[in-house]
C-alpha positions in Angstrom: 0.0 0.0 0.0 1.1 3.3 -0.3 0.4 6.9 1.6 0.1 10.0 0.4 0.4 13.3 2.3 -1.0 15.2 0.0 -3.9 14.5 -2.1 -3.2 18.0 -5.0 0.1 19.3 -5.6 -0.5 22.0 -2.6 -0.8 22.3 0.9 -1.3 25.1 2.8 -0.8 25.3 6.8 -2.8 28.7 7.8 -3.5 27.8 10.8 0.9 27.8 12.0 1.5 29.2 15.5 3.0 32.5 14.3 5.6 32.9 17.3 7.0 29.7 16.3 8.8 28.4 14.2 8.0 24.8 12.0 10.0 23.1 9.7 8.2 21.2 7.4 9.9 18.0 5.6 11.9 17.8 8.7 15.2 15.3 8.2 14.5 15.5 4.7 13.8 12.0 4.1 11.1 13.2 1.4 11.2 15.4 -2.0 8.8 18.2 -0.8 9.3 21.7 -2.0 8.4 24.2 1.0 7.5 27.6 0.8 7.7 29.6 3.9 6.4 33.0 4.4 8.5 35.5 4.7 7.9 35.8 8.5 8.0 31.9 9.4 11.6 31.4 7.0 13.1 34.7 9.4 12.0 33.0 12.6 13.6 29.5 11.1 16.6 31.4 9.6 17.1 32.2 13.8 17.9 28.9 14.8 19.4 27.5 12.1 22.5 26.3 13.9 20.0 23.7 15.7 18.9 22.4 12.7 20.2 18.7 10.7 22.8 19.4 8.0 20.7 18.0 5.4 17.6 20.3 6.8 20.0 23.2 6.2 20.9 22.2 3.2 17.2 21.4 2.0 16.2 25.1 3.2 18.6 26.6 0.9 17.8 24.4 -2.2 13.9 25.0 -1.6 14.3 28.6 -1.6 17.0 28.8 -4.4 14.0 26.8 -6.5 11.4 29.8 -5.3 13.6 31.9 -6.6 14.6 30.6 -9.8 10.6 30.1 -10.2 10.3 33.7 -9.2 8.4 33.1 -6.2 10.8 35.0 -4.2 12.6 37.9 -4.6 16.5 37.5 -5.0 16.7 40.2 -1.8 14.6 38.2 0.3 16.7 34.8 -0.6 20.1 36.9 -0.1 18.8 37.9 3.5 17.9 34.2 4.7 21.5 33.1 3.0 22.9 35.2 5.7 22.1 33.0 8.9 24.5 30.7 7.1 27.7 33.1 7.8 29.0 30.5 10.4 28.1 27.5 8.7 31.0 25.2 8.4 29.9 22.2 7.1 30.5 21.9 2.6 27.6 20.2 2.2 25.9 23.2 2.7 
């Protein structure tokens, strides 16, 4: 048998806690695109030491695809790249 998340080719969680922070595809054991507000990616962009290596690295690829999709602006995508200033890891 198999399991589907989704059942369309979008999801959208309105209903998020807005003083915290959820990472969606956590681990990133799945191919999910994720697109974060602009609020929710800032408040994950503040702990982004805590998360997996391969969460990091999926956070940058998602939003790199919004942006080559132009679903974000190239400004917005620079500012998230920032929390990675002490990242030390090359797979990132």
């Amino acid at each position: 048998d198999v399991a589907y998340l989704l059942d369309s080719s979008t999801m959208s969680c309105p209903d998020l806690d807005s003083e915290k922070s959820v990472l969606l595809n956590a681990l990133s054991h799945r191919y999910y695109r994720v697109r974060y507000s602009k609020e929710h990616l800032s408040r994950i962009a503040e702990s982004i030491a805590q998360l997996t290596v391969a969460e990091r690295y999926q956070l940058l690829s998602d939003s790199w695809a919004l942006v080559d999709a132009g679903h974000m602006p190239m400004s917005e995508y620079l500012k998230f790249t920032s929390a990675y200033r002490e990242e030390t890891d090359p797979n990132v």
